[in-house]
LUMPASE-454193 format. One record per atom (N, C-alpha, C): x, y negated, z. Coordinates in pm, whole numbers, plus 50000, padded with zeros to 5 digits. Layout:
N
<<X; Y; Z>>
...
//
This chain:
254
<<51140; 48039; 50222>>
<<51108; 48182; 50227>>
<<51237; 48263; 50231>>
<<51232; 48364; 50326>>
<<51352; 48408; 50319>>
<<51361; 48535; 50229>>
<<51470; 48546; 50168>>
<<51486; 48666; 50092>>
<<51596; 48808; 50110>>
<<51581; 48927; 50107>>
<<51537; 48910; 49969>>
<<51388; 48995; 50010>>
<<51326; 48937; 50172>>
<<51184; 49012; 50197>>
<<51173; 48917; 50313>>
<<51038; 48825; 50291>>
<<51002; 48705; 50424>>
<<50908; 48792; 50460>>
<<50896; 48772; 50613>>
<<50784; 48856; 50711>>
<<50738; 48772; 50832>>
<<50595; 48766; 50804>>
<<50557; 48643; 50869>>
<<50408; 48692; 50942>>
<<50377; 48650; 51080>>
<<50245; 48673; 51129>>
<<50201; 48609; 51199>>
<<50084; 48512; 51170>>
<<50002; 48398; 51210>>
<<49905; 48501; 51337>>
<<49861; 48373; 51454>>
<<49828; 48394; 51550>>
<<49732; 48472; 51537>>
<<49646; 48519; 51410>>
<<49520; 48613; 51459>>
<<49577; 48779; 51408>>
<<49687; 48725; 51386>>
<<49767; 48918; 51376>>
<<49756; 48972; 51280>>
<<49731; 48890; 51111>>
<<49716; 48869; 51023>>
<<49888; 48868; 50960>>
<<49941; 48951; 50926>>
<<50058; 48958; 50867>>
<<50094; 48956; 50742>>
<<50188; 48877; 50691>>
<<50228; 48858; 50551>>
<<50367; 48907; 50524>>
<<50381; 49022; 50386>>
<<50515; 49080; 50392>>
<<50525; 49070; 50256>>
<<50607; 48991; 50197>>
<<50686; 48946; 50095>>
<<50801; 48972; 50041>>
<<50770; 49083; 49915>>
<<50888; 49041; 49823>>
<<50931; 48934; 49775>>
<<51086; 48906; 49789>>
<<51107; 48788; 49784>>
<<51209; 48801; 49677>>
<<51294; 48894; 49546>>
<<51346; 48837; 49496>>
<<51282; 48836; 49336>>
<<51282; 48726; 49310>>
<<51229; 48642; 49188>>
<<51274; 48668; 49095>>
<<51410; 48666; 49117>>
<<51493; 48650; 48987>>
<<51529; 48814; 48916>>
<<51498; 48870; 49006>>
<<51514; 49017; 49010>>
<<51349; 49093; 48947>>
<<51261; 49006; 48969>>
<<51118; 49046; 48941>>
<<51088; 49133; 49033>>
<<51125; 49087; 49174>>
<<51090; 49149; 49296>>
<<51148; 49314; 49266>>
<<51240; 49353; 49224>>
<<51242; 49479; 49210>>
<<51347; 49580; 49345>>
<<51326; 49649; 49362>>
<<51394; 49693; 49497>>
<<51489; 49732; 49457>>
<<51607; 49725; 49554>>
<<51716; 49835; 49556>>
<<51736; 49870; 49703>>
<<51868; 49946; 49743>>
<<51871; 50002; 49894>>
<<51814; 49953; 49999>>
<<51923; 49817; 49972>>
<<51926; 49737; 50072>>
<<51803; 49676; 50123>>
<<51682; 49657; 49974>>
<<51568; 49605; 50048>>
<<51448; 49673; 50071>>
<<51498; 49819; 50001>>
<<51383; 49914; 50073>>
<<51431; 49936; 50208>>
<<51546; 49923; 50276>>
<<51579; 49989; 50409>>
<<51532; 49816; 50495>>
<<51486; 49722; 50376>>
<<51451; 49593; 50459>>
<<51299; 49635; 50491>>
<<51197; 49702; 50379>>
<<51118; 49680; 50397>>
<<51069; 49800; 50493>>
<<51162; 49892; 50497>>
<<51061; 50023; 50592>>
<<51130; 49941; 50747>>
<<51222; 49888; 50797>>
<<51262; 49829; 50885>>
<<51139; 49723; 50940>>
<<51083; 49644; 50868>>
<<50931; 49532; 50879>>
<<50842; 49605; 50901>>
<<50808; 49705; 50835>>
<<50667; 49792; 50855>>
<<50696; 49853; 50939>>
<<50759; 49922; 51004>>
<<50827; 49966; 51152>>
<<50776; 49899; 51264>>
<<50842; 49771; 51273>>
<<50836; 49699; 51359>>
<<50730; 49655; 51365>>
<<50620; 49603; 51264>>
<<50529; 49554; 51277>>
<<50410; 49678; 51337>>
<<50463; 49807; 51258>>
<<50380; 49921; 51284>>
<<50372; 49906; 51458>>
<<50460; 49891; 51535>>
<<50489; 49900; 51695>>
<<50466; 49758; 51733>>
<<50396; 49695; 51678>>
<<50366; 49528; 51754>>
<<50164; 49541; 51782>>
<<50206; 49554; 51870>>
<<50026; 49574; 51945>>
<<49943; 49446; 51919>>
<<50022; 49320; 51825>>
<<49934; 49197; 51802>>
<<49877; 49198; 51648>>
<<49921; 49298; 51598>>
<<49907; 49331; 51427>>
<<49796; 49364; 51394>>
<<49737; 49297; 51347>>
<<49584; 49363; 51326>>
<<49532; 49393; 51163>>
<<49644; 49318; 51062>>
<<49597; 49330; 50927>>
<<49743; 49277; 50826>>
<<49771; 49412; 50765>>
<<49950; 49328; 50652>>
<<49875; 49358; 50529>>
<<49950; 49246; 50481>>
<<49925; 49221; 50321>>
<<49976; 49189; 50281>>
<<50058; 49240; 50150>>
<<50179; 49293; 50086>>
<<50201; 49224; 49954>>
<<50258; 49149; 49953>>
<<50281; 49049; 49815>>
<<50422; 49079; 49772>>
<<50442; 49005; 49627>>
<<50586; 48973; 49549>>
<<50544; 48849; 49510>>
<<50666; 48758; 49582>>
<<50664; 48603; 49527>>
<<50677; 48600; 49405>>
<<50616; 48515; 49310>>
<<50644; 48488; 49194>>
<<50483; 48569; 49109>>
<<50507; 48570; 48989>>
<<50383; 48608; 48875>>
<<50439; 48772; 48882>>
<<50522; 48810; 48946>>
<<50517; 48995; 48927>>
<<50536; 49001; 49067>>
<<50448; 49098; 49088>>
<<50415; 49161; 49254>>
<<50580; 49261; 49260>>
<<50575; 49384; 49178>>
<<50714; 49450; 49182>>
<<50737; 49534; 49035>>
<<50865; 49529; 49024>>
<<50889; 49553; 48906>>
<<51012; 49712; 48914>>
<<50932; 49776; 49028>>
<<50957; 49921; 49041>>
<<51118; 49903; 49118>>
<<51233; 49978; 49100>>
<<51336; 50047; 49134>>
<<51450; 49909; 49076>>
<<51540; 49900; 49135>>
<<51622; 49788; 49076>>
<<51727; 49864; 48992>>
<<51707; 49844; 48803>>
<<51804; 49905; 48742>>
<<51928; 49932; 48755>>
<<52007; 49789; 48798>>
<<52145; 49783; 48843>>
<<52207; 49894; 48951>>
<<52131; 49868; 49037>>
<<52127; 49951; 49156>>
<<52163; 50074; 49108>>
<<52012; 50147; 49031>>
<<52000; 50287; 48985>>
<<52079; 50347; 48898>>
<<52152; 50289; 48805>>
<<52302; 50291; 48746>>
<<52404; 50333; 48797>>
<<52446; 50201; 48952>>
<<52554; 50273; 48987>>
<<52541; 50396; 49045>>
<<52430; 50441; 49103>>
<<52434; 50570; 49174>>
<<52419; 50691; 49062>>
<<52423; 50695; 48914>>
<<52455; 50760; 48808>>
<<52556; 50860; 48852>>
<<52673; 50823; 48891>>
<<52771; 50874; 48942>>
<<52775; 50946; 49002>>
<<52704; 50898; 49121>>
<<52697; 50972; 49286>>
<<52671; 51107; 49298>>
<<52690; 51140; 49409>>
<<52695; 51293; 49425>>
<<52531; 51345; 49432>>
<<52480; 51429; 49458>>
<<52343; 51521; 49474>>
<<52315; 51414; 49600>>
<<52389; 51412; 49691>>
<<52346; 51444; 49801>>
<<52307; 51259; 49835>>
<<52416; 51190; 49770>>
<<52409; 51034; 49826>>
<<52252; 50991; 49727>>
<<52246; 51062; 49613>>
<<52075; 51053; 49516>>
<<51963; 51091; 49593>>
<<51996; 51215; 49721>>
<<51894; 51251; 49755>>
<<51831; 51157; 49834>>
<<51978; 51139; 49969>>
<<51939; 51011; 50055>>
<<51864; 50896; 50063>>
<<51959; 50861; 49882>>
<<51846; 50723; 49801>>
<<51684; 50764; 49821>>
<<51699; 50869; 49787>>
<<51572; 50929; 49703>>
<<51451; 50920; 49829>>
<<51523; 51016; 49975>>
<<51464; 50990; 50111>>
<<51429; 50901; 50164>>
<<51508; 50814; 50122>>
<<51499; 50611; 50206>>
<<51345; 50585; 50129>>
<<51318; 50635; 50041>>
<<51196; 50583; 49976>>
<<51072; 50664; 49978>>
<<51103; 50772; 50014>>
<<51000; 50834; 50074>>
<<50949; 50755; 50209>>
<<51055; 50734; 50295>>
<<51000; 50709; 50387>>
<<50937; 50602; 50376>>
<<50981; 50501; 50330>>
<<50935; 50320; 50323>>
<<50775; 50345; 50250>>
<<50748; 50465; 50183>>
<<50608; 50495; 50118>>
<<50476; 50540; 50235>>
<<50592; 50672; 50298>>
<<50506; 50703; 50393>>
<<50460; 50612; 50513>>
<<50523; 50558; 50533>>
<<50500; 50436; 50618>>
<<50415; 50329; 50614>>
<<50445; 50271; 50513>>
<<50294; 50174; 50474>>
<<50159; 50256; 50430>>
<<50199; 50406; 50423>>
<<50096; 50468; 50386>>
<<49997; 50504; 50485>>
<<50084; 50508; 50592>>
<<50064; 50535; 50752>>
<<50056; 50395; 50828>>
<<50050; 50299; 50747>>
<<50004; 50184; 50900>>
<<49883; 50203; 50959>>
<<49915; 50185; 51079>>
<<49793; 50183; 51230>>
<<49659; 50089; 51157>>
<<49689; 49943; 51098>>
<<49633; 49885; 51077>>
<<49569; 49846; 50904>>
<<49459; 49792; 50880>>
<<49404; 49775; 50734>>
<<49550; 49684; 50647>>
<<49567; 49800; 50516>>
<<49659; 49717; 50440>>
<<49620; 49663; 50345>>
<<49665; 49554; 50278>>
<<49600; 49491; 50150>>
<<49724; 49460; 50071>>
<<49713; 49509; 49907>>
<<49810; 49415; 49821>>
<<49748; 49381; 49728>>
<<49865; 49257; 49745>>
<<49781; 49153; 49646>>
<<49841; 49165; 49494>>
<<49809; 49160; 49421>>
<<49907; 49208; 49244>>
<<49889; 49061; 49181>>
<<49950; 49036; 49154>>
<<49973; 48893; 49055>>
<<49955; 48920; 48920>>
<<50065; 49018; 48943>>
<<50130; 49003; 48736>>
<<50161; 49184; 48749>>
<<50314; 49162; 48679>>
<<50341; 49320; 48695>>
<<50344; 49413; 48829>>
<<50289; 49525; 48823>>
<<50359; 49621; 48899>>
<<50432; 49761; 48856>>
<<50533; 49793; 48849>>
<<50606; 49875; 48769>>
<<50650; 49974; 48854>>
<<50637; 50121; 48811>>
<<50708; 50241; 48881>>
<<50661; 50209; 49065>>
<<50785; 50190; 49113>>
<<50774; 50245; 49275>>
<<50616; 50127; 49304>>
<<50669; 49980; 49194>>
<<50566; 49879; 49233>>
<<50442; 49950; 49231>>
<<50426; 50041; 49182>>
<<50256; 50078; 49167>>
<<50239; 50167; 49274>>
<<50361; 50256; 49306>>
<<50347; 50289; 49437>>
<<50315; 50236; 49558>>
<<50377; 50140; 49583>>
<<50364; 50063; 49679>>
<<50196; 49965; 49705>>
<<50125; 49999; 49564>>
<<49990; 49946; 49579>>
<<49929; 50027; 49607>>
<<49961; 50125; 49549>>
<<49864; 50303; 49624>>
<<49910; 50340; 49717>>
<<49976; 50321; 49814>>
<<49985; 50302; 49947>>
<<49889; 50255; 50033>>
<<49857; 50125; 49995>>
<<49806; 50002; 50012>>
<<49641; 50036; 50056>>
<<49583; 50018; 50187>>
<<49391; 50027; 50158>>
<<49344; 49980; 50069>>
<<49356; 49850; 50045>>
<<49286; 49776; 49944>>
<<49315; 49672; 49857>>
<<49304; 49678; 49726>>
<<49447; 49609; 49661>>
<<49287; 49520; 49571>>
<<49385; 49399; 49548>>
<<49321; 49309; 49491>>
<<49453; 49242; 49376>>
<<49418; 49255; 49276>>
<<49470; 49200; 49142>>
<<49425; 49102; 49059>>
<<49505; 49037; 48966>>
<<49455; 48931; 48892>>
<<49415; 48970; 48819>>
<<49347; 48897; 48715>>
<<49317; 48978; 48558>>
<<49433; 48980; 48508>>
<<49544; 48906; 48517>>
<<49659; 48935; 48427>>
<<49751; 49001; 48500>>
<<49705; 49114; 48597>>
<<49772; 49244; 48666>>
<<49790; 49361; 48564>>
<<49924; 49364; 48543>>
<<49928; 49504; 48463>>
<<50000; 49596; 48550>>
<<49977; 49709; 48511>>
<<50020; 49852; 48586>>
<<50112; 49931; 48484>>
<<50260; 49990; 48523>>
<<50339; 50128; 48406>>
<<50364; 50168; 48527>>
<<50397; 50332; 48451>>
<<50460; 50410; 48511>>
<<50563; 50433; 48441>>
<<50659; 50344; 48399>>
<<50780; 50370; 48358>>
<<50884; 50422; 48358>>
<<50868; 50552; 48410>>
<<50968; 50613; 48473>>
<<51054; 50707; 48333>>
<<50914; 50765; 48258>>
<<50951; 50919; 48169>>
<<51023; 50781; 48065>>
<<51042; 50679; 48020>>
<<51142; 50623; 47911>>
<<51265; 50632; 47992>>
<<51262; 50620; 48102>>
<<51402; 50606; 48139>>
<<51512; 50708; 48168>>
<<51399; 50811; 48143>>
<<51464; 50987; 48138>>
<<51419; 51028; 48336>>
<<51338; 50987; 48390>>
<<51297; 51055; 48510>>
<<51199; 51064; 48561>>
<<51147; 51072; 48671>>
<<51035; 51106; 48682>>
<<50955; 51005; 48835>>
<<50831; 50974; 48804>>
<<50774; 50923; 48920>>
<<50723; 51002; 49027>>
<<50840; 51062; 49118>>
<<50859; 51218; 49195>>
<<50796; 51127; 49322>>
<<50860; 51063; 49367>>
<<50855; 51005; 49516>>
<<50719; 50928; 49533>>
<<50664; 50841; 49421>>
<<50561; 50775; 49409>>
<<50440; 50866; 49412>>
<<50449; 50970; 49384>>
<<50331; 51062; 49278>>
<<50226; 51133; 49379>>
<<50270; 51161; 49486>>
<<50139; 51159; 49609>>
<<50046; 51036; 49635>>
<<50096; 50943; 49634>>
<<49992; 50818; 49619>>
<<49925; 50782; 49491>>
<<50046; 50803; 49385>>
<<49928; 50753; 49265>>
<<49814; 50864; 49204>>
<<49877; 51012; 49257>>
<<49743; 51112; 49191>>
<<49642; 51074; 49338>>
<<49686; 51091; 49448>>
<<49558; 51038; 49528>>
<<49434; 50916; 49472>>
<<49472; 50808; 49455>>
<<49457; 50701; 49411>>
<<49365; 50713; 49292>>
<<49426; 50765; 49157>>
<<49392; 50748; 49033>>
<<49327; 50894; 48973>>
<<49366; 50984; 49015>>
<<49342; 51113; 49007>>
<<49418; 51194; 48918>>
<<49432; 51309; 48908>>
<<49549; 51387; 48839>>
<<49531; 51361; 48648>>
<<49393; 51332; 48666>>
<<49351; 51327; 48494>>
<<49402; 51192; 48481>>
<<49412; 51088; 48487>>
<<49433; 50971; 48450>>
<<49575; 50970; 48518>>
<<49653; 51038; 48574>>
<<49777; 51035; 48593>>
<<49858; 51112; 48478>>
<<49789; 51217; 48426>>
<<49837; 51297; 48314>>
<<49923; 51196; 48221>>
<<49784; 51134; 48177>>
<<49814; 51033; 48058>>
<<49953; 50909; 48084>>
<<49922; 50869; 48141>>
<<50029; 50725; 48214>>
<<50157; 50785; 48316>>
<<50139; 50902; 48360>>
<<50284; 50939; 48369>>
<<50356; 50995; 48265>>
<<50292; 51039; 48160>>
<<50410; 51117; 48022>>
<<50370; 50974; 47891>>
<<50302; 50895; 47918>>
<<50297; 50806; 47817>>
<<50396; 50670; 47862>>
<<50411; 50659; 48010>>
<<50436; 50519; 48017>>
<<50441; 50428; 47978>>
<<50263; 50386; 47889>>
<<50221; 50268; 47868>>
<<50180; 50183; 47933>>
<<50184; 50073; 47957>>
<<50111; 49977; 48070>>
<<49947; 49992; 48031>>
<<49901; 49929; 48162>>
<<49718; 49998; 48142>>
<<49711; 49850; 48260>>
<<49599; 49754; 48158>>
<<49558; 49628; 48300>>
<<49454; 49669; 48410>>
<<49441; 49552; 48469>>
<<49373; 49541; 48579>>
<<49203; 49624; 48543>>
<<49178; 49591; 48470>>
<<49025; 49663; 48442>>
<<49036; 49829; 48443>>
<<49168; 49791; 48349>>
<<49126; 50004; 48387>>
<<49189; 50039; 48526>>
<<49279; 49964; 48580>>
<<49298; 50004; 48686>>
<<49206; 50016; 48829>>
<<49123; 49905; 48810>>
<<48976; 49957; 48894>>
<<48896; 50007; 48851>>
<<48910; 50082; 48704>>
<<48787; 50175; 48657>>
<<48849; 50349; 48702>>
<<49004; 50333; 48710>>
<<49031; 50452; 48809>>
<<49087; 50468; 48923>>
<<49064; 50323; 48999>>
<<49034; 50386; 49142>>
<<49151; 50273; 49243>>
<<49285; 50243; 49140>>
<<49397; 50210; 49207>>
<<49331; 50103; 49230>>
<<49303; 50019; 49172>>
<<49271; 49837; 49220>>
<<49104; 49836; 49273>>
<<49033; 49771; 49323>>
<<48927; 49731; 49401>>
<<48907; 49617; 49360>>
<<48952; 49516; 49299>>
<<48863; 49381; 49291>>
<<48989; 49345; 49204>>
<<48901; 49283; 49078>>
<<49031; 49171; 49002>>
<<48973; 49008; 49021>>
<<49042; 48940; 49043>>
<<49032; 48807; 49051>>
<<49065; 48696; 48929>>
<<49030; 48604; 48903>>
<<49125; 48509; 48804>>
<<49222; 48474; 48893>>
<<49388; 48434; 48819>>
<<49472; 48403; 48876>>
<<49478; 48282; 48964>>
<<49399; 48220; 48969>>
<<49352; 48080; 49025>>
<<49320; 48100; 49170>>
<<49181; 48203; 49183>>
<<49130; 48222; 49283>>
<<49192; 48349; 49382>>
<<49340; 48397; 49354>>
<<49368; 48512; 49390>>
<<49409; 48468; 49570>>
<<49456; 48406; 49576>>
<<49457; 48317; 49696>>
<<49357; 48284; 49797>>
<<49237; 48270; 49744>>
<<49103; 48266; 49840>>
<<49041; 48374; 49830>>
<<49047; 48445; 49736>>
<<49020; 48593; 49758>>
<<49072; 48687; 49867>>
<<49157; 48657; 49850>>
<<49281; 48720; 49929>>
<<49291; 48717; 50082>>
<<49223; 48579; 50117>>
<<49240; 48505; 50289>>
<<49088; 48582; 50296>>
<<48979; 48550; 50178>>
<<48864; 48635; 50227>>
<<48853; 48788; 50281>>
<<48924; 48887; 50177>>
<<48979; 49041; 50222>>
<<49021; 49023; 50347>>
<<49124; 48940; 50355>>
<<49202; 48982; 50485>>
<<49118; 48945; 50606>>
<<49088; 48864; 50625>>
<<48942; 48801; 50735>>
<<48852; 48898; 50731>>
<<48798; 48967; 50623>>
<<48695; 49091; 50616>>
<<48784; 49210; 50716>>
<<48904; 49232; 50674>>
<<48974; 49383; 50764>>
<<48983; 49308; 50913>>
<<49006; 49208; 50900>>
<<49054; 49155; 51019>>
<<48922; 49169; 51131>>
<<48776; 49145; 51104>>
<<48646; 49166; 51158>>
<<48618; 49291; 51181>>
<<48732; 49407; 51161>>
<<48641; 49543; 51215>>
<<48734; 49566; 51367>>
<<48737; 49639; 51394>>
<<48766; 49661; 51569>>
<<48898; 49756; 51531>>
<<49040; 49715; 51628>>
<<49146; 49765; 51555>>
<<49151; 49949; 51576>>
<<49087; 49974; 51752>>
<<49110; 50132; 51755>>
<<49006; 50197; 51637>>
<<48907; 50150; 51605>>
<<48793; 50228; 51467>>
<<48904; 50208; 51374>>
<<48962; 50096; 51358>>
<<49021; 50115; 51205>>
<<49094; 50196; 51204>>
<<49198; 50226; 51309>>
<<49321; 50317; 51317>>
<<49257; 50488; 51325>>
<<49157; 50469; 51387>>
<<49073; 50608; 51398>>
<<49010; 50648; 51249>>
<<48963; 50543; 51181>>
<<48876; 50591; 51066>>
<<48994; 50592; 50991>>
<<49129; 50540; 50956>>
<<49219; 50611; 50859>>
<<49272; 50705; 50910>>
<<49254; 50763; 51032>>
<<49286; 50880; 51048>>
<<49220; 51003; 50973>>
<<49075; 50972; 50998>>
<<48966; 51041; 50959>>
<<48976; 51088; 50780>>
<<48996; 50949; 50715>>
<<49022; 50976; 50594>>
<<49143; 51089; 50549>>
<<49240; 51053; 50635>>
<<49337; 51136; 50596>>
<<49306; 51341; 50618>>
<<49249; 51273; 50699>>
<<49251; 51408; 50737>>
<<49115; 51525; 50694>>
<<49053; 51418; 50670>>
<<48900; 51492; 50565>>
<<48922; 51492; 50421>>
<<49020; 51416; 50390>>
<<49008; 51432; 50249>>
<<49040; 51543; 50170>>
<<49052; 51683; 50177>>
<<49057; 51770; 50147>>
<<48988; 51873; 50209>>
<<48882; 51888; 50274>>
<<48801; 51957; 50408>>
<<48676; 51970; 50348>>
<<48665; 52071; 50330>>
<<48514; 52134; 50272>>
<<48419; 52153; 50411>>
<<48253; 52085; 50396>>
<<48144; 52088; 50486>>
<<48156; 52210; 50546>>
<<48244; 52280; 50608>>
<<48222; 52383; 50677>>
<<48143; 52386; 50871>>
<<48058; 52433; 50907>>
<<48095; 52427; 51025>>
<<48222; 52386; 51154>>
<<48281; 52421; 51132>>
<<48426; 52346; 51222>>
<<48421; 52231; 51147>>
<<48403; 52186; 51066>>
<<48455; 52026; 50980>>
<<48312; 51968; 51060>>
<<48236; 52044; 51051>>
<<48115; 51945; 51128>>
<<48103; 51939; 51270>>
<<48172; 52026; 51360>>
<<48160; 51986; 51507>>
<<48275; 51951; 51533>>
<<48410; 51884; 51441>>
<<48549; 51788; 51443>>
<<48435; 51667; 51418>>
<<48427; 51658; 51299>>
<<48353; 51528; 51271>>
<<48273; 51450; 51399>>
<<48177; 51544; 51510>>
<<48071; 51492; 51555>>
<<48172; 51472; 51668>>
<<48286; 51556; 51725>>
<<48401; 51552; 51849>>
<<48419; 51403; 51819>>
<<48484; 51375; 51692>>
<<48522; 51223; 51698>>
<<48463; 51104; 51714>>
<<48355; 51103; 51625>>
<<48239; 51019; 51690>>
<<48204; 51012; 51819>>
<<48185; 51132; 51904>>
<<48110; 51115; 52042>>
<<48253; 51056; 52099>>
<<48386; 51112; 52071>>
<<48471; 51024; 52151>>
<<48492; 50900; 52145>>
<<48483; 50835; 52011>>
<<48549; 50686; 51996>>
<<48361; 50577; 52033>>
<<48301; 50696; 52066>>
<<48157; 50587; 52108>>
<<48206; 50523; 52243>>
<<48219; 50645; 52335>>
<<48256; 50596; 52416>>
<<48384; 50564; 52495>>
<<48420; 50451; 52397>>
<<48537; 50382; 52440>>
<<48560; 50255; 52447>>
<<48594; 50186; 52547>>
<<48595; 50059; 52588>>
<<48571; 49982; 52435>>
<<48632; 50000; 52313>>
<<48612; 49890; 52214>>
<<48472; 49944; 52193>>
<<48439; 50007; 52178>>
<<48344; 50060; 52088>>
<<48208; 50010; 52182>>
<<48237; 50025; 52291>>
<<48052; 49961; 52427>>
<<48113; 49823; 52389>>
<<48225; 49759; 52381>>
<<48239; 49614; 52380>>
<<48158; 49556; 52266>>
<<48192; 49606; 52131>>
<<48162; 49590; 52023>>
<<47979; 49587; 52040>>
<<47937; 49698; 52037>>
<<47798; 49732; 52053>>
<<47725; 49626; 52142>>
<<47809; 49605; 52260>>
<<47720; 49479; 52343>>
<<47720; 49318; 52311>>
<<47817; 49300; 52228>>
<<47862; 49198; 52161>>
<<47744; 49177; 52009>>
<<47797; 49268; 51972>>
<<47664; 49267; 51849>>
<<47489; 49257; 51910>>
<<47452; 49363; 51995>>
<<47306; 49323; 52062>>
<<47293; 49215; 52131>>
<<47357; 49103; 52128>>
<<47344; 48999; 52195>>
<<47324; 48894; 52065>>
<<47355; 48921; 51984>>
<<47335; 48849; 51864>>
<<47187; 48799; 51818>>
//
């Protein structure tokens, strides 16, 4: 496996993107957030991609911001913090924005940006021994860059609490508010996992890319008239479109 991020995609366009350092507890610094928005890039522009799913080798998925790292830039000027600060916006918005269904998988810990990087994520699947912090307020800062995905995700009330407490909170409460979708035993997280991805992988890639459009863009849009003749514009367009009669004639033949 290569480190310190393996990126790998089997013939049905099924992609695997791996944190890879271990010893580090998968935790990022520059160099491998500018690895990982560089993979999601590329993969974002590969027309064979049909489904990524986002792991950390080892028993912790990610263990947030790499301390060492965040130390030396103590020093640094406004401007080289901000840059830092930008590189990670983007690597967020990006997986936030893939064309295609994302999945992460949580092992063990996910910490700070790590929890970001799951609320990014469409659909995240965790172990029971998945824990979640927002560890940011002990360390004297703030989860600024992360915090559009996790109040999306979890909602502003249950962000209240776990961004000014930064206590860890497991897998159960984390799908009782919203961030995780399915906990697994650690055993079966693996066949769970090939099952999800085979499930995203069975819907038709222009609907998928169209219906996270849709989400994004309704999710704040009150039933108004114009929201209802956008809504019905999109439907009548993506009916009739080559995937969409393919799909339909494929299924009535069944």
């Amino acid at each position: 496996m290569k480190e310190p991020l393996d990126v790998a995609m089997d013939k049905a366009g099924i992609a695997q993107v791996t944190i890879n350092r271990p010893a580090r507890a998968n935790a990022v610094d520059p160099a491998l957030a500018q690895s990982m928005l560089e993979a999601f890039e590329w993969l974002a522009n590969d027309p064979k991609l049909r489904v990524l799913v986002l792991l950390g080798n080892g028993r912790t998925f990610c263990a947030g911001l790499d301390l060492k790292a965040m130390a030396a830039k103590a020093a640094a000027s406004f401007e080289e913090n901000y840059q830092d600060a930008l590189l990670l916006t983007k690597l967020l918005h990006r997986l936030n924005t893939m064309p295609v269904p994302t999945l992460a998988v949580v092992p063990g810990a996910a910490i700070g940006l790590g929890v970001g990087l799951v609320a990014c994520c469409d659909v995240v699947l965790a172990s029971e021994l998945a824990t979640f912090r927002f560890s940011e307020v002990r360390l004297g800062i703030i989860p600024s860059v992360i915090s559009p995905y996790a109040i999306a995700a979890m909602g502003a009330r249950a962000c209240r609490r776990y961004f000014l407490s930064g206590e860890a909170f497991d897998a159960a409460e984390a799908m009782r508010l919203g961030l995780v979708h399915m906990v697994s035993d650690l055993d079966g997280l693996g066949a769970k996992a090939a099952q999800l991805a085979a499930e995203l992988h069975a819907g038709r890639r222009e609907a998928q890319r169209a219906a996270k459009t849709l989400i994004e863009d309704m999710r704040f849009a009150s039933p108004t008239e114009a929201v209802a003749q956008e809504t019905a514009r999109r439907l009548a367009e993506i009916r009739s479109s080559p995937e969409a009669q393919e799909a339909i004639a494929e299924f009535l033949k069944r």
